[in-house]
PQR file with spaces between the fields and no chain letter, atoms N, CA, C, O and H, PARSE charges and radii, in Angstrom:
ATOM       1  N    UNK     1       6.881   16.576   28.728 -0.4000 1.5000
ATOM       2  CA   UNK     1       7.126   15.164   28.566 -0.0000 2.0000
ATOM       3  C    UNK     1       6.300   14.654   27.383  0.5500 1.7000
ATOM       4  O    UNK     1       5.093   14.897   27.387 -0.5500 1.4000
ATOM       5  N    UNK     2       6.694   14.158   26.651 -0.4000 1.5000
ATOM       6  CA   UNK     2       6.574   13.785   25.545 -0.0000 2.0000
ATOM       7  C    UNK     2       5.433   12.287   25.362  0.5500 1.7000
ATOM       8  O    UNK     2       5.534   11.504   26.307 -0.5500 1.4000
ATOM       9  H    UNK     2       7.674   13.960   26.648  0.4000 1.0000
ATOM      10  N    UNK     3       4.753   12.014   24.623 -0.4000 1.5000
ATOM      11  CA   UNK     3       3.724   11.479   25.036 -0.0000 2.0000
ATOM      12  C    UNK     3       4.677    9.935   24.183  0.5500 1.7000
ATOM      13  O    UNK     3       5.786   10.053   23.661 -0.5500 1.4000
ATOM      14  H    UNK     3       4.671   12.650   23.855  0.4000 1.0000
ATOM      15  N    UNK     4       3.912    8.662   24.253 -0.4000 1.5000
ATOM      16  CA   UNK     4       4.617    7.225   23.632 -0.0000 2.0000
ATOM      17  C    UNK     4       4.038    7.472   21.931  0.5500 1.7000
ATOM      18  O    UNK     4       3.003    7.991   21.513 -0.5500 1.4000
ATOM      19  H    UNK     4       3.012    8.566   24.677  0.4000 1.0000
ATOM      20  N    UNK     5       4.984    6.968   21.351 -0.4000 1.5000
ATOM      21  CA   UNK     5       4.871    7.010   20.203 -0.0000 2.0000
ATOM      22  C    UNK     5       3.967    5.896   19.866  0.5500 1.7000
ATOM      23  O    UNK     5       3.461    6.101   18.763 -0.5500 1.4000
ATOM      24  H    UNK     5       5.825    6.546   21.690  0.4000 1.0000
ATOM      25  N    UNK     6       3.428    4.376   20.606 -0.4000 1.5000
ATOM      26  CA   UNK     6       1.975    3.793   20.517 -0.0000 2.0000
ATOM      27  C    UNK     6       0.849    4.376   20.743  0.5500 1.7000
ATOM      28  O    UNK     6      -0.209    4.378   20.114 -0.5500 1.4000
ATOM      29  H    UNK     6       3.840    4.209   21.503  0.4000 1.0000
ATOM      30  N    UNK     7       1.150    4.831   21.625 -0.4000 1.5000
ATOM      31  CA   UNK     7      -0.221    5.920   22.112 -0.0000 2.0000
ATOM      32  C    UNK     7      -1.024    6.870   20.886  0.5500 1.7000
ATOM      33  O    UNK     7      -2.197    6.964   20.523 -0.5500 1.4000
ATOM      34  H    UNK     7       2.009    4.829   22.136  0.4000 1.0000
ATOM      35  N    UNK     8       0.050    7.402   20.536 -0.4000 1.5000
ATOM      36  CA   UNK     8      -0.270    8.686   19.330 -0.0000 2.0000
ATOM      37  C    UNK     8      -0.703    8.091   18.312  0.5500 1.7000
ATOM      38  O    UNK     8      -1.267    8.841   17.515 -0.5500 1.4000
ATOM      39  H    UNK     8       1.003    7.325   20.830  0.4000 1.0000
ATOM      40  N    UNK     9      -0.635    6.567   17.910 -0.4000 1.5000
ATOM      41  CA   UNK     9      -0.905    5.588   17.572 -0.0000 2.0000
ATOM      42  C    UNK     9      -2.273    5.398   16.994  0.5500 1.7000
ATOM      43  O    UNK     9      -2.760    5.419   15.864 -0.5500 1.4000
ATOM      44  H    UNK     9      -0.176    5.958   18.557  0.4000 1.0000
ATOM      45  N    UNK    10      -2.740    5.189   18.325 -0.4000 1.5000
ATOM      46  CA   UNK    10      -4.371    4.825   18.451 -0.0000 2.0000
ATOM      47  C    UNK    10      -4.908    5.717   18.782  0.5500 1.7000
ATOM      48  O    UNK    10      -6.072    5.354   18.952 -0.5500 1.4000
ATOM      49  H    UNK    10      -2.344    5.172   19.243  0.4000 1.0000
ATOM      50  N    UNK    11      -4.778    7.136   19.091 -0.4000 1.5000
ATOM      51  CA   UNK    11      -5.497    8.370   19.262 -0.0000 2.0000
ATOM      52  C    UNK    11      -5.420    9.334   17.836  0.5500 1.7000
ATOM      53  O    UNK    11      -4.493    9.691   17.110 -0.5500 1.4000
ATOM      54  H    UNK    11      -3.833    7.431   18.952  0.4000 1.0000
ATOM      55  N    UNK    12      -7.362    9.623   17.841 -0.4000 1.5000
ATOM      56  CA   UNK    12      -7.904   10.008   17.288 -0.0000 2.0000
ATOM      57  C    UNK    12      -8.641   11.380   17.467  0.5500 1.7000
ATOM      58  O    UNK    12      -9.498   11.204   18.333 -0.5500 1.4000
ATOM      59  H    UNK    12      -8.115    9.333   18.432  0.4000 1.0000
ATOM      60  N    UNK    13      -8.662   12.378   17.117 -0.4000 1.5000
ATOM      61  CA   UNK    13      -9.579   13.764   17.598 -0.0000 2.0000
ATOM      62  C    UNK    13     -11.147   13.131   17.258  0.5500 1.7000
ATOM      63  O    UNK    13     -11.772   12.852   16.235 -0.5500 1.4000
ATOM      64  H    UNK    13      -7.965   12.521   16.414  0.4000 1.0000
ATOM      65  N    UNK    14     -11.298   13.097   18.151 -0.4000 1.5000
ATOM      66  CA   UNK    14     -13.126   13.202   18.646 -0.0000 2.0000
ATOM      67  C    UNK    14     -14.309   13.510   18.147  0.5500 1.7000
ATOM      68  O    UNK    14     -15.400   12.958   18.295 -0.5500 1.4000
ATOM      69  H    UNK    14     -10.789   13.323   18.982  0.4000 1.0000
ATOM      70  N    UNK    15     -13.874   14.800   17.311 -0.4000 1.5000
ATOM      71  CA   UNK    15     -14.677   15.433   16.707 -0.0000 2.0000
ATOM      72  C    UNK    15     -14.434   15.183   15.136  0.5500 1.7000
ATOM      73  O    UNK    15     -15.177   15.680   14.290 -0.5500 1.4000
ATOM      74  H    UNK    15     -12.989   15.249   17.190  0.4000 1.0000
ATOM      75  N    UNK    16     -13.523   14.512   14.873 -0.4000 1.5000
ATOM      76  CA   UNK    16     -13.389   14.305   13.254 -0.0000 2.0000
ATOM      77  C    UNK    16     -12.644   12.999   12.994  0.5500 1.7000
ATOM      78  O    UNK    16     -12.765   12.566   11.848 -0.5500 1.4000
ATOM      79  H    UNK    16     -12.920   14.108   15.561  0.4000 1.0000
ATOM      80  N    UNK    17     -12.096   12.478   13.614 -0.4000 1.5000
ATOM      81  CA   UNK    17     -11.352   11.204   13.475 -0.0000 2.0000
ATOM      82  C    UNK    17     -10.134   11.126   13.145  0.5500 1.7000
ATOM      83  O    UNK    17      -9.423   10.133   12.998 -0.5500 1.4000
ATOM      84  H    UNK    17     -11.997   12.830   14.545  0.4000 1.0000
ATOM      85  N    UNK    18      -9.805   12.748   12.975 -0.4000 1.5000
ATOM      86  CA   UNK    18      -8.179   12.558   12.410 -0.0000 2.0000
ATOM      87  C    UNK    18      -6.829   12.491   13.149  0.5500 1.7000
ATOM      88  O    UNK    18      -7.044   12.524   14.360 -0.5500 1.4000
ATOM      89  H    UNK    18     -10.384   13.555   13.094  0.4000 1.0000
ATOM      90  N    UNK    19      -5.805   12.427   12.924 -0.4000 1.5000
ATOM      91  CA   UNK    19      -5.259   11.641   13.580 -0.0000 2.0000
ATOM      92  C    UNK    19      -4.589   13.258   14.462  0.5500 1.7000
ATOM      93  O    UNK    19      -5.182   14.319   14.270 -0.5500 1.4000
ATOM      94  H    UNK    19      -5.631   12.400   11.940  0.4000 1.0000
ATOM      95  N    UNK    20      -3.416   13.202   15.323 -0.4000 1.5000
ATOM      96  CA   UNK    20      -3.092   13.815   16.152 -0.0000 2.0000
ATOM      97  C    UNK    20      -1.604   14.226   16.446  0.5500 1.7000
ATOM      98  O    UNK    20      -0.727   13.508   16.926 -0.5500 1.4000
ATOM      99  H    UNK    20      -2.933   12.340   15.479  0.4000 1.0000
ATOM     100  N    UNK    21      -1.500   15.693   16.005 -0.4000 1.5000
ATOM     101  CA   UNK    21      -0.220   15.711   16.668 -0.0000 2.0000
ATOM     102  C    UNK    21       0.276   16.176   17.887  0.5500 1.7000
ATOM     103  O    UNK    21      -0.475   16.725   18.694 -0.5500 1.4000
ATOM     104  H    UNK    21      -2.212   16.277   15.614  0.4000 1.0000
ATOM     105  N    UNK    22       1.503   16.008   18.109 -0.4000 1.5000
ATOM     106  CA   UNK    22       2.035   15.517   19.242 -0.0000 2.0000
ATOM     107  C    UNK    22       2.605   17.086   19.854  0.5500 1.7000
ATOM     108  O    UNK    22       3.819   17.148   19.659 -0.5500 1.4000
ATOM     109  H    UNK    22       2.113   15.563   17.454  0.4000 1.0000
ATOM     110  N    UNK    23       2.308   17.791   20.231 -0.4000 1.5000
ATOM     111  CA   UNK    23       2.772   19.310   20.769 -0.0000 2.0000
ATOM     112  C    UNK    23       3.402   19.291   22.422  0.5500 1.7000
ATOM     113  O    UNK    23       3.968   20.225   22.990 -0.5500 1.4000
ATOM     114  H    UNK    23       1.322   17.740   20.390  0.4000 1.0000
ATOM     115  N    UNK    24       3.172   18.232   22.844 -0.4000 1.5000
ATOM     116  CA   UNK    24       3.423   18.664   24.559 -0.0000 2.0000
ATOM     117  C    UNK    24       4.687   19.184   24.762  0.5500 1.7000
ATOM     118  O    UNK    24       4.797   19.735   25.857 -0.5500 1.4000
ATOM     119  H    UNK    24       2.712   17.473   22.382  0.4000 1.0000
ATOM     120  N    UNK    25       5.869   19.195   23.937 -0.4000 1.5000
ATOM     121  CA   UNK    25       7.018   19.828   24.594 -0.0000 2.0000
ATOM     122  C    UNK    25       6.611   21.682   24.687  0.5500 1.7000
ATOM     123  O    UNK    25       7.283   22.520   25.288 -0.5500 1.4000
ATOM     124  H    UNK    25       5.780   18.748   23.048  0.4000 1.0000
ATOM     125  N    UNK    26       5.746   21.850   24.154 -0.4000 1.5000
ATOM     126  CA   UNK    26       5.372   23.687   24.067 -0.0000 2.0000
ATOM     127  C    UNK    26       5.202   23.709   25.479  0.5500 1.7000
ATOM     128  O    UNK    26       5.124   22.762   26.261 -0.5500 1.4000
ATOM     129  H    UNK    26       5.200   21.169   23.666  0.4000 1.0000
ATOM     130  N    UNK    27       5.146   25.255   25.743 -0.4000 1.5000
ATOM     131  CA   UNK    27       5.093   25.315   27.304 -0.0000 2.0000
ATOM     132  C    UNK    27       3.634   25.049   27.753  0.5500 1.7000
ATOM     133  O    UNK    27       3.485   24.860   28.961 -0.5500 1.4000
ATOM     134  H    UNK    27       5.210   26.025   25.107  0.4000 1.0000
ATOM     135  N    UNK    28       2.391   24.999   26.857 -0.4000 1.5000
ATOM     136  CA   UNK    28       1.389   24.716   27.138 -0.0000 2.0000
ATOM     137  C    UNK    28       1.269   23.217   26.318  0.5500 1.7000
ATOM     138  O    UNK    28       0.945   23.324   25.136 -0.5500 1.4000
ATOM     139  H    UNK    28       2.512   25.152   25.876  0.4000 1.0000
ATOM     140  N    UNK    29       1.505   21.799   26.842 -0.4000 1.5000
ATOM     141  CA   UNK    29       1.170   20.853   25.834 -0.0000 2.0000
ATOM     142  C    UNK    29       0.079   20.835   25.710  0.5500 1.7000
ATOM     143  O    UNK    29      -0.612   21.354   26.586 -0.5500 1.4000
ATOM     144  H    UNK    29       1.768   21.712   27.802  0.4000 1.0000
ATOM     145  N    UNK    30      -0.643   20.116   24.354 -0.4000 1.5000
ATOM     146  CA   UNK    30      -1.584   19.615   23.599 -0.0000 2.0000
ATOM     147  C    UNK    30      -1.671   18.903   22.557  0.5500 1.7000
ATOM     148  O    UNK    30      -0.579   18.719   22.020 -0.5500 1.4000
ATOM     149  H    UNK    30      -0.081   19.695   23.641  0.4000 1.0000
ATOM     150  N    UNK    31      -2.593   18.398   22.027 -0.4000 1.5000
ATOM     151  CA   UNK    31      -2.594   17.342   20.815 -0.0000 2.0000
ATOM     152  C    UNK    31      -4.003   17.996   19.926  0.5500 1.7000
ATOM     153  O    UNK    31      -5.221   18.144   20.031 -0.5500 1.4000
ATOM     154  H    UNK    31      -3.480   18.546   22.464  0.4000 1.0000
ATOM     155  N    UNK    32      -2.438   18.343   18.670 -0.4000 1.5000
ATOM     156  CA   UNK    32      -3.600   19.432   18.016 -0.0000 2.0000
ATOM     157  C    UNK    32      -4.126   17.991   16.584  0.5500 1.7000
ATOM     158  O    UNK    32      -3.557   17.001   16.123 -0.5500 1.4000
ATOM     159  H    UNK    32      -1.449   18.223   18.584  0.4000 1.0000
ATOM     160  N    UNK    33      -5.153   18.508   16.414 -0.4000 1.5000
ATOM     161  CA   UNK    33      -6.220   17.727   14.649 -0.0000 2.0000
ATOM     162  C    UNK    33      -5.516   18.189   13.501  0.5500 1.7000
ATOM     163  O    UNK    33      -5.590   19.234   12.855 -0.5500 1.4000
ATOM     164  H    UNK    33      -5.615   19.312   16.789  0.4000 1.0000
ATOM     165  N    UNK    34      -4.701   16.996   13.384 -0.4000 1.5000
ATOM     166  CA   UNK    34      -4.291   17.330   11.854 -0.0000 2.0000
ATOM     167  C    UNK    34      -5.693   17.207   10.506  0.5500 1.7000
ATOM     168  O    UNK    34      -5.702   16.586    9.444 -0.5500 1.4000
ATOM     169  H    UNK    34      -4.641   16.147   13.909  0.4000 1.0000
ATOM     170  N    UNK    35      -6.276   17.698   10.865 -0.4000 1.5000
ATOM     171  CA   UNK    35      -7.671   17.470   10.255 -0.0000 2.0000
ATOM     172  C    UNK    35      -7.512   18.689    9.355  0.5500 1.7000
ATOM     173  O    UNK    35      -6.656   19.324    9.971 -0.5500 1.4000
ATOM     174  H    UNK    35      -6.268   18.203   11.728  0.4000 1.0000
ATOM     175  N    UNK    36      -7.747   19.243    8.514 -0.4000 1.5000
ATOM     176  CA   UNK    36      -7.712   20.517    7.403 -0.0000 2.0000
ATOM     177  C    UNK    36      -8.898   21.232    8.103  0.5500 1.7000
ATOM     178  O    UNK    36      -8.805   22.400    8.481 -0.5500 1.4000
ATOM     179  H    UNK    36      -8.442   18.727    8.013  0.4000 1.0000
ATOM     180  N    UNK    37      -9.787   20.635    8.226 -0.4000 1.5000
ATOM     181  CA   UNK    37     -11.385   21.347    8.412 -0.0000 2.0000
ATOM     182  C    UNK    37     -11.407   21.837   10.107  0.5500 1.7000
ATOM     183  O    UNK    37     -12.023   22.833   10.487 -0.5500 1.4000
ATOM     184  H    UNK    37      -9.863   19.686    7.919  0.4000 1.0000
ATOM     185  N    UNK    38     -10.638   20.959   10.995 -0.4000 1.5000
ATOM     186  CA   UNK    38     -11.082   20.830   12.707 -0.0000 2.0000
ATOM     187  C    UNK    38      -9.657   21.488   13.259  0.5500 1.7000
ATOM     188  O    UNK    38      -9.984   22.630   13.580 -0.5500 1.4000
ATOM     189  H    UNK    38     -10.138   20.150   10.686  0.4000 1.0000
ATOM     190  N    UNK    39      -8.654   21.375   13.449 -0.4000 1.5000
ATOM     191  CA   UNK    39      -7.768   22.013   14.141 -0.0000 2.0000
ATOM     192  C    UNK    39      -7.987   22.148   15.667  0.5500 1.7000
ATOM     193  O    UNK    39      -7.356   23.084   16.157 -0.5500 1.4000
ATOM     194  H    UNK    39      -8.389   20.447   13.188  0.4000 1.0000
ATOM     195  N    UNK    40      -8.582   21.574   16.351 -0.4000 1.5000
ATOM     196  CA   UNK    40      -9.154   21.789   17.798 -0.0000 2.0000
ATOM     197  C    UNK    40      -7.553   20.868   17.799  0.5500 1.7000
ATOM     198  O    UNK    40      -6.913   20.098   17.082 -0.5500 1.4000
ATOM     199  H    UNK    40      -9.095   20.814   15.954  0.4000 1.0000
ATOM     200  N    UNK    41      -7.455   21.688   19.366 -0.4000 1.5000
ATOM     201  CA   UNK    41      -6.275   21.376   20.494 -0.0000 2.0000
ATOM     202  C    UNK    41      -6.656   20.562   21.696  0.5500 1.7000
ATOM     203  O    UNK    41      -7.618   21.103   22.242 -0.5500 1.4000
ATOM     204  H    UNK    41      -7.975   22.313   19.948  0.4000 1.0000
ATOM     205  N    UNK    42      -6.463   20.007   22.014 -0.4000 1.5000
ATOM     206  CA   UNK    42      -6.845   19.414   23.096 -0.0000 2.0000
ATOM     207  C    UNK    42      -5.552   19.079   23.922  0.5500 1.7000
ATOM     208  O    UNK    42      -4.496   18.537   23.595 -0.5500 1.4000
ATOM     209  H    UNK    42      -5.682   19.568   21.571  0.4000 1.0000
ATOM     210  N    UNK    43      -6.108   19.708   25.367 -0.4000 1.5000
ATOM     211  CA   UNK    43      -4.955   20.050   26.579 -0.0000 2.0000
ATOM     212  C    UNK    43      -4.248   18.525   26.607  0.5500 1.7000
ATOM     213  O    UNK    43      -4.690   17.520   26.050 -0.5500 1.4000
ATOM     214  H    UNK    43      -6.966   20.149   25.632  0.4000 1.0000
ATOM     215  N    UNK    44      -3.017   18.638   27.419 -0.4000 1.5000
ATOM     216  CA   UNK    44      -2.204   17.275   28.129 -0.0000 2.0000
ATOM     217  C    UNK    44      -2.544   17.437   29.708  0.5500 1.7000
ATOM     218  O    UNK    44      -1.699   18.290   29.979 -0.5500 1.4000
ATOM     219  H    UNK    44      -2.658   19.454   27.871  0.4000 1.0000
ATOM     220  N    UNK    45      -2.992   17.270   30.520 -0.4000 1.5000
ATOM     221  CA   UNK    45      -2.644   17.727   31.698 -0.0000 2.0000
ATOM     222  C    UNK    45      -1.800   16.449   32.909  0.5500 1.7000
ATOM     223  O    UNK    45      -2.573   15.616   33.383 -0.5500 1.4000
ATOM     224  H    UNK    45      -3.679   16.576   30.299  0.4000 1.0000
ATOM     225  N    UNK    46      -0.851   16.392   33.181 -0.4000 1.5000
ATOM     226  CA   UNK    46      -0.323   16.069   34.038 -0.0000 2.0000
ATOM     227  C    UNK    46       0.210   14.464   33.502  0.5500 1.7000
ATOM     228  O    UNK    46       0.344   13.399   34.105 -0.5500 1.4000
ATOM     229  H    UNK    46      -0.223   17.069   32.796  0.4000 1.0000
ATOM     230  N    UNK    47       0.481   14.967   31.766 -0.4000 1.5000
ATOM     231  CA   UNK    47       0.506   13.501   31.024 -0.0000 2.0000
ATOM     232  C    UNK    47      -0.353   12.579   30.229  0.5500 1.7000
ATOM     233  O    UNK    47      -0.192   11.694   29.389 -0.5500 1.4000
ATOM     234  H    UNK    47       0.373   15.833   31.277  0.4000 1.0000
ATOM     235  N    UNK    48      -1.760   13.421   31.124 -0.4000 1.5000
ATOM     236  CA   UNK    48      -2.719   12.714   30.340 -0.0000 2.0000
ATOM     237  C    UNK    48      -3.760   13.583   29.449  0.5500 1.7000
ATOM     238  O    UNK    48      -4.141   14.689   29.830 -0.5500 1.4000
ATOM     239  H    UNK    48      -1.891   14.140   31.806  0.4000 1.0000
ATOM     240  N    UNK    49      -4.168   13.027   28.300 -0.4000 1.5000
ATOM     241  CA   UNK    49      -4.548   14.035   26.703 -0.0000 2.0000
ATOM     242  C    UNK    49      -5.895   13.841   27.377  0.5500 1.7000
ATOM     243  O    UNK    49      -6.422   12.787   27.732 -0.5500 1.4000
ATOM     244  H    UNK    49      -3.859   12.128   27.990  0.4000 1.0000
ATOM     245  N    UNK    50      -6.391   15.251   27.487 -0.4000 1.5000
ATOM     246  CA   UNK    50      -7.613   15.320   27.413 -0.0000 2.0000
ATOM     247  C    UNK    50      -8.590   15.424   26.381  0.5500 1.7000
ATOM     248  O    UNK    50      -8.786   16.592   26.046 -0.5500 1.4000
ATOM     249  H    UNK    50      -5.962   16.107   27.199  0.4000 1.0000
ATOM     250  N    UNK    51      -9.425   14.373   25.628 -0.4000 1.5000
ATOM     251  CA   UNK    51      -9.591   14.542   24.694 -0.0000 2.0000
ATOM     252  C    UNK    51     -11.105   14.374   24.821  0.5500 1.7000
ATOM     253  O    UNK    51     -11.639   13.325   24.463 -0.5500 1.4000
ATOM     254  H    UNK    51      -9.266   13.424   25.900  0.4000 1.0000
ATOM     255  N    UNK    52     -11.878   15.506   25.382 -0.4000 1.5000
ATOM     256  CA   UNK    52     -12.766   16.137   25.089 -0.0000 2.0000
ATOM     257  C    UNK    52     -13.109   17.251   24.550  0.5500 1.7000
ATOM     258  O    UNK    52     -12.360   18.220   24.672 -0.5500 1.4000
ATOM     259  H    UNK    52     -11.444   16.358   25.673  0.4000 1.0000
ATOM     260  N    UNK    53     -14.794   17.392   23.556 -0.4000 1.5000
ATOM     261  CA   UNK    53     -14.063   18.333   22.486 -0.0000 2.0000
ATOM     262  C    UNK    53     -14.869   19.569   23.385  0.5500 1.7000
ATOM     263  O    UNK    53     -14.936   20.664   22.827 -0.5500 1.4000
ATOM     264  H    UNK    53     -15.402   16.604   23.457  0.4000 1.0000
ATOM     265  N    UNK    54     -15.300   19.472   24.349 -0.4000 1.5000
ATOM     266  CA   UNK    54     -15.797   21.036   25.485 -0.0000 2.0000
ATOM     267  C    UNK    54     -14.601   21.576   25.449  0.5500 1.7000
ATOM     268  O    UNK    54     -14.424   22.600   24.789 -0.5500 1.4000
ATOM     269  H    UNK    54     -15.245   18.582   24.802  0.4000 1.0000
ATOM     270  N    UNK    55     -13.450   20.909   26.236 -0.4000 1.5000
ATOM     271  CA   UNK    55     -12.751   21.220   26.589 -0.0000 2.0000
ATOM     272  C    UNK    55     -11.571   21.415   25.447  0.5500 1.7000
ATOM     273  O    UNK    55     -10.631   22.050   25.924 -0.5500 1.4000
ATOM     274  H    UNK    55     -13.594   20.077   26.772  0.4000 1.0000
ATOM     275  N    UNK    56     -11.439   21.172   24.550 -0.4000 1.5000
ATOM     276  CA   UNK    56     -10.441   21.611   23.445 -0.0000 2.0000
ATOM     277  C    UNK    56     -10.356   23.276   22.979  0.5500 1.7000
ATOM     278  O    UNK    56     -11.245   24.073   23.279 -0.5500 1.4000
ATOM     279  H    UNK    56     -12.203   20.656   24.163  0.4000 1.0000
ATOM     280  N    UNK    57      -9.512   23.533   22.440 -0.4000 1.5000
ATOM     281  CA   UNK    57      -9.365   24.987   21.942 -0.0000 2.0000
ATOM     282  C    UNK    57      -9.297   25.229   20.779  0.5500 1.7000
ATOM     283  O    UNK    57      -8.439   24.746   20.040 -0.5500 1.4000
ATOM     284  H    UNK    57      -8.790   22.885   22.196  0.4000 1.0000
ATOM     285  N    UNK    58     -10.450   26.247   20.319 -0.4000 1.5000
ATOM     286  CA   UNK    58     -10.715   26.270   19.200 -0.0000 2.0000
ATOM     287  C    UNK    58      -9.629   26.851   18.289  0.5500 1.7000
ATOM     288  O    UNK    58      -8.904   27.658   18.869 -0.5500 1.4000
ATOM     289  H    UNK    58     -11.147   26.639   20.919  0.4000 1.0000
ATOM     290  N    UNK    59      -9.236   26.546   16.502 -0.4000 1.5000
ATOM     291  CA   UNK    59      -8.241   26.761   16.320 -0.0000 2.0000
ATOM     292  C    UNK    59      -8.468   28.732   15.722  0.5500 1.7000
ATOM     293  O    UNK    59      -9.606   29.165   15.541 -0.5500 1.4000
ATOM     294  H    UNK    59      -9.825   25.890   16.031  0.4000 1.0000
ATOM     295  N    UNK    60      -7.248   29.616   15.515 -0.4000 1.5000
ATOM     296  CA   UNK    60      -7.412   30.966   15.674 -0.0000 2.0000
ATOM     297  C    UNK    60      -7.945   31.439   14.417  0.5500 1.7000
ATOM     298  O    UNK    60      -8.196   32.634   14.264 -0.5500 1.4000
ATOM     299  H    UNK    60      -6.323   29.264   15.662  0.4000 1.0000
């Protein structure tokens, strides 16, 4: 499920300020850092973006 296009809006990655894209239709959603330097993922779970950076995945 696809997250609101206001939402994606005003969300920011945590760790760098950049802005966020929108991945949840993958079978694992997340909202990865369009940041060049940060790339951290950060889970969706049950709709809602978890956007802590413990919990984010580092990029490969």
């Amino acid at each position: 499920m696809p997250l609101e296009a206001g939402l994606l809006e005003i969300l920011a990655c945590p760790a760098c300020h950049s802005p966020l894209d929108d991945r949840t239709a993958a079978d694992s959603p997340e909202l990865v850092c369009a940041g060049a330097d940060c790339g951290l993922a950060y889970p969706v779970r049950d709709g809602i973006p978890v956007l802590l950076v413990d919990e984010a995945r580092r990029p490969a």
